[in-house]
N, C-alpha and C positions, 0 to 999 in steps of 0.2 A: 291105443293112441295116447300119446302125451305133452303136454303142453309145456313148450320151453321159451317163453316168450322173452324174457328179458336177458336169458342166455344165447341167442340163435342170433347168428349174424345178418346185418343188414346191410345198407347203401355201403357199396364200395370204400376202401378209403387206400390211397395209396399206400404200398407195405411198407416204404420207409417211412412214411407218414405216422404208422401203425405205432412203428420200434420208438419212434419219439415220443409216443404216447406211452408207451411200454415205460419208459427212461423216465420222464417225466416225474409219475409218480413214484419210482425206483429211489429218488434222490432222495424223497421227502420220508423214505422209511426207518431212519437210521441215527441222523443226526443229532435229534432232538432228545435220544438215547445218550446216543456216548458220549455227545459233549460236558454230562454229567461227572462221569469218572477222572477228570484234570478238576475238577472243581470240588471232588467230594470232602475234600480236607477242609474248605475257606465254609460250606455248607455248612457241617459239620460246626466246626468254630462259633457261626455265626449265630444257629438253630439252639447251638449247646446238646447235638445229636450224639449220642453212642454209636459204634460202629453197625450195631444192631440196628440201630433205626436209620443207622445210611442204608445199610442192607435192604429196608422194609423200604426205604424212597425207590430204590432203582428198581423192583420186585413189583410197586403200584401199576406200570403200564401193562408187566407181564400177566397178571390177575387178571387187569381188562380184559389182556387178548385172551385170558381163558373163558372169561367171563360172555364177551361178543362175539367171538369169534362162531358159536356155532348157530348164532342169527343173522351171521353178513348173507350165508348165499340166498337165506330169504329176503333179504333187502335187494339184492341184486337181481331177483327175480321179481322182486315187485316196482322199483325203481329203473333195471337196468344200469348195465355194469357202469358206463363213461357216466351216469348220473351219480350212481353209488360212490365212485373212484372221487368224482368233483366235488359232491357233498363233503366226502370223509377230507378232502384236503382245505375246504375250508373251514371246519370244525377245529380240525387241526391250529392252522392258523392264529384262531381266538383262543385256544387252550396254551399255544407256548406266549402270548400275548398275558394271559391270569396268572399264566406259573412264575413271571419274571415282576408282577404286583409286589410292591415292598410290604407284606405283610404274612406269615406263616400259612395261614389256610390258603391263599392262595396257590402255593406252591403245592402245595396237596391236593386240592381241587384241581388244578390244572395238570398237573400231572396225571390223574384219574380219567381226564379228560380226553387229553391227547393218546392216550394209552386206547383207548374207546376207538377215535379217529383211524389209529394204526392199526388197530385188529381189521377194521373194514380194508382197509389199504391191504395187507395184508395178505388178506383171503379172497377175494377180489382181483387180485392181480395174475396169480398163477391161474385163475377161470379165464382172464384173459388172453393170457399165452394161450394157452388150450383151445379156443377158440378162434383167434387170428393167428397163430402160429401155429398149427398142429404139428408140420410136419418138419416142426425147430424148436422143439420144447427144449430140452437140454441146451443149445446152442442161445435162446433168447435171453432164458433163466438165465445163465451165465454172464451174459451181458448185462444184463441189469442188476442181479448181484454187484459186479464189479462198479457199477455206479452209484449204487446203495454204499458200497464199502469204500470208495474212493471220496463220498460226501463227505459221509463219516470219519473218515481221514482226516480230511481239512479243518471240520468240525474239531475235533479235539485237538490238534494242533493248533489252532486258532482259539481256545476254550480259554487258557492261561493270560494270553495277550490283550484279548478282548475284555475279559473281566480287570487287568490292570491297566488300561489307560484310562475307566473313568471313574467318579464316585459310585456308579451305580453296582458297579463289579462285578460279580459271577452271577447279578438278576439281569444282567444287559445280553450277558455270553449265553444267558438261555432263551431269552425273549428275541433274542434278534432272528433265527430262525423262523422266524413267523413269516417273511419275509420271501424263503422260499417256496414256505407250501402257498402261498398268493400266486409267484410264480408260475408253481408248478399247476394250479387251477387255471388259469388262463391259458396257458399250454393246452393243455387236455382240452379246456373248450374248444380253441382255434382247432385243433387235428382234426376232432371228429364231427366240428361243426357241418350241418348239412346232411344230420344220418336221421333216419326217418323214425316219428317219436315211436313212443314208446306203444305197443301194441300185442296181443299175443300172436303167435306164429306157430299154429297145429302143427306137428311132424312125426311119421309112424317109426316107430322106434322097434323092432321085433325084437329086442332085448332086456327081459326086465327087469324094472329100476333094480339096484341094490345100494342097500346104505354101509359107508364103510365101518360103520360101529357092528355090523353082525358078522365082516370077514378080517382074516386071520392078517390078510394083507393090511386094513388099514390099521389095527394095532401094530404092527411091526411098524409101519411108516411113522406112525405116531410116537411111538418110544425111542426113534431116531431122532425125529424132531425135538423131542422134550430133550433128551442130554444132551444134544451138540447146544443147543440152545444154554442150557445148563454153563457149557464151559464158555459158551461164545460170551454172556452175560457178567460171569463172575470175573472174566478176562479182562473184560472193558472196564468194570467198575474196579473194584481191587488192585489190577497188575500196577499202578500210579505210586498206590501207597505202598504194595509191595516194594517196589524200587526207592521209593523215598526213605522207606526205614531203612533202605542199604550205603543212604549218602548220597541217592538222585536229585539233583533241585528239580521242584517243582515242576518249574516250564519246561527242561530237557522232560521230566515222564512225562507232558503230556504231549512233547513232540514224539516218545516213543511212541506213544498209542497211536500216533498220527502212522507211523511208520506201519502199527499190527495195521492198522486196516487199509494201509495203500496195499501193503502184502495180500490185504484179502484182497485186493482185486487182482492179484496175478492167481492167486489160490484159484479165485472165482472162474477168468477166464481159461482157465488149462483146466479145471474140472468139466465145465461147461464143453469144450474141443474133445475133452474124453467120451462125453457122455453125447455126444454129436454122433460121433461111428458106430455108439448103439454095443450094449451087454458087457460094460465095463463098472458095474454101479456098486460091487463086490470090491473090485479094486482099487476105486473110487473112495471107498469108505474106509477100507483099511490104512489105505496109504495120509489121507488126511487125518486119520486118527493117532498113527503110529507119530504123526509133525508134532498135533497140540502134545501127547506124552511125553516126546524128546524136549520139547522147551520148558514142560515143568518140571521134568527131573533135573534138567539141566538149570533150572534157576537156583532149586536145593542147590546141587553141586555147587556150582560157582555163580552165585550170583552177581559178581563181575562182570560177565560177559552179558550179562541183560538184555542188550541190544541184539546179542545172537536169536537168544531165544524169543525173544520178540517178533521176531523173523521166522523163527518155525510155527509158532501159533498162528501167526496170522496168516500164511499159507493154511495150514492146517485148517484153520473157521473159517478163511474165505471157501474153499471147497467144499467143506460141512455143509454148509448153509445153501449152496446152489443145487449140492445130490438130494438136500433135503425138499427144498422148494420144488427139483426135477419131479420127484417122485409121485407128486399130488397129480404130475399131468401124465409121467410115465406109464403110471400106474392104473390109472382111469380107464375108461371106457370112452369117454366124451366128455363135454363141457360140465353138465349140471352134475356128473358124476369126480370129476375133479375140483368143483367148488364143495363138493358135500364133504370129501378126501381134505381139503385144505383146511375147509371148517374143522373138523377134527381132532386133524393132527395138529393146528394152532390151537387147539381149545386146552387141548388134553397135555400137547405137548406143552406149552406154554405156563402150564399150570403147575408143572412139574418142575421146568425152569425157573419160577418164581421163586421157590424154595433156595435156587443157589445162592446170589449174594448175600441173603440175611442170615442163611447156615454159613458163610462163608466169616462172614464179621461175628457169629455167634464164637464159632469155633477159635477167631482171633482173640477177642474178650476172654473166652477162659483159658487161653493157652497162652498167651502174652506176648506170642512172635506168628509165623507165617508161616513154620514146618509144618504142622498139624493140617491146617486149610488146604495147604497144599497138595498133601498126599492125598487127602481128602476126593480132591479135581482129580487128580491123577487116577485115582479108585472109578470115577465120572466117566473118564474118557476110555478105560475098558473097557465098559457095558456100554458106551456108543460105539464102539469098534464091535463089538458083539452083534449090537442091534441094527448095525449097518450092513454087517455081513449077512444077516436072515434075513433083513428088507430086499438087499439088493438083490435075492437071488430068489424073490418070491416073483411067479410070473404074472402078469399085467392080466391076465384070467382067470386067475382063482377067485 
């Protein structure tokens, strides 16, 4: 017998009720991220940062989530999940509040911060799918990708404008987010208000436990996670400057970026519709792989057409990102086994991802243009076409 007490479902709550709680905290994953890369030039400027230590700024949350991530699902088992979820969104909150402080270490400390906040969000969320959606993992994921990636849209389209209407400038376009994860905590209160506290709930499991660090499947999941993550990171941060050294003003890159990520939510939802009908996770992986490659050959080629390839990528990372989140539930067994799988593959993967933007700005710095970096990603999204294609085909019982 095993005890899953903070994982095991309790007092009803209606299922659309459920998905807005899904959604909720979905919004609040993303934003506080990219709206970084429209701004990383004035940062930069103001900091008196090398491209290297922009690299190291954006890379700070990803550390976190390596760093947290594989103690969220013990938070969620001793808290319980809508506690954990509600916590982490208000932590959040006070952390883009410190990083938008007119003084340097703030900006550092709070970014370390919210980076913390997000891993629990994070790892935490796909236990949820798993739990109140079981028999819509793929199909929820999807959905809330696209919400994640549709914030994030606005977010960085809004990043440029925000920071110039006031004195306060690109500490306003980052502090003002704080705003949603408040939100978004009240939300999640209201849904699940009325669920019965927190308590263990004995249940005989004739299956024993397995942790995904001892099988083959959750490293393969994990090394998917870490390079989509890889291109999805160094895409957001970089692709701005990338275009600007080509003759982009400013504010149109950071309405492109706005553009990658509404795409990820078409990416998001047509992956998610794929992986609905069930043993498409092979074809899923390849075909969003082969998107982000065609947009960064195609920026080499002709970086003129920017706006195309802006379009392939984010198709391409909005799908990445949802086979990748599917997988921690696809993949599982149950609840406490797809929180341990998400732990993981955020911890490990994420730690891997960290590495891209400040390789990305290294390789800028001693090369003096954006071919080298480039190929660089291009070489990235190979080995997650590789490593999507052995995930996807490893079965959910090994």
């Amino acid at each position: 017998m095993t005890t899953r007490s903070a994982l095991a479902p309790r007092t009803a709550v209606p299922s659309a009720l459920l998905v807005v709680g899904v959604l909720v905290v979905a919004a609040n994953l993303r934003a506080s991220i990219t709206v970084v890369g429209p701004l990383i030039s004035d940062i930069r400027a103001d900091l008196g940062l090398s491209d290297a230590m922009a690299g190291v700024l954006v890379a700070i949350p990803l550390l976190a989530f390596a760093v947290v991530s594989p103690v969220a699902p013990a938070i969620a088992r001793r808290f319980g999940v809508e506690r954990s979820l509600a916590g982490a969104l208000l932590v959040l909150a006070v952390a883009l509040v410190v990083r938008s402080l007119p003084f340097a270490a703030a900006l550092w400390g709070g970014t370390m911060l919210l980076g913390a906040a997000i891993a629990v969000l994070n790892v935490v969320l796909p236990a949820l799918v798993k739990r109140d959606h079981t028999a819509h993992v793929g199909r929820i994921t999807g959905f809330y990708s696209a919400v994640q990636s549709g914030v994030a849209a606005v977010a960085a389209g809004l990043a440029v404008p925000i920071a110039s209407a006031t004195a306060a400038g690109w500490r306003l376009a980052l502090g003002v987010w704080a705003l949603l994860a408040l939100v978004g905590w009240v939300v999640l209160a209201a849904v699940y208000r009325g669920r019965e506290p927190h308590r263990p709930v004995v249940v005989v499991n004739p299956r024993p436990a397995r942790s995904p660090w001892t099988t083959a499947v959750g490293w393969q999941v994990t090394l998917f996670m870490g390079l989509q993550s890889v291109s999805f990171f160094v895409l957001v941060t970089w692709w701005p400057s990338v275009e600007r050294s080509a003759g982009v003003p400013a504010a149109t890159a950071g309405w492109h970026l706005s553009v990658f990520q509404a795409l990820g939510v078409v990416g998001s939802l047509s992956c998610g519709a794929v992986l609905r009908r069930g043993g498409h996770e092979r074809s899923a992986a390849s075909v969003a792989a082969l998107l982000i490659l065609a947009g960064i050959l195609g920026q080499l080629a002709e970086p003129t057409a920017s706006l195309l390839w802006i379009v392939l990528t984010g198709l391409g990372c909005g799908a990445s990102i949802v086979l990748a989140l599917s997988l921690f539930g696809i993949r599982a067994r149950d609840t406490a086994e797809a929180a341990a799988l998400s732990g993981m593959g955020q911890s490990i993967g994420y730690l891997l991802a960290a590495a891209g933007p400040p390789l990305f700005g290294v390789l800028h710095d001693g090369s003096g243009g954006w071919v080298l970096p480039l190929l660089g990603l291009a070489v990235v999204v190979v080995l997650q076409l590789v490593a999507g294609v052995v995930a996807g085909r490893t079965p959910s019982t090994s």
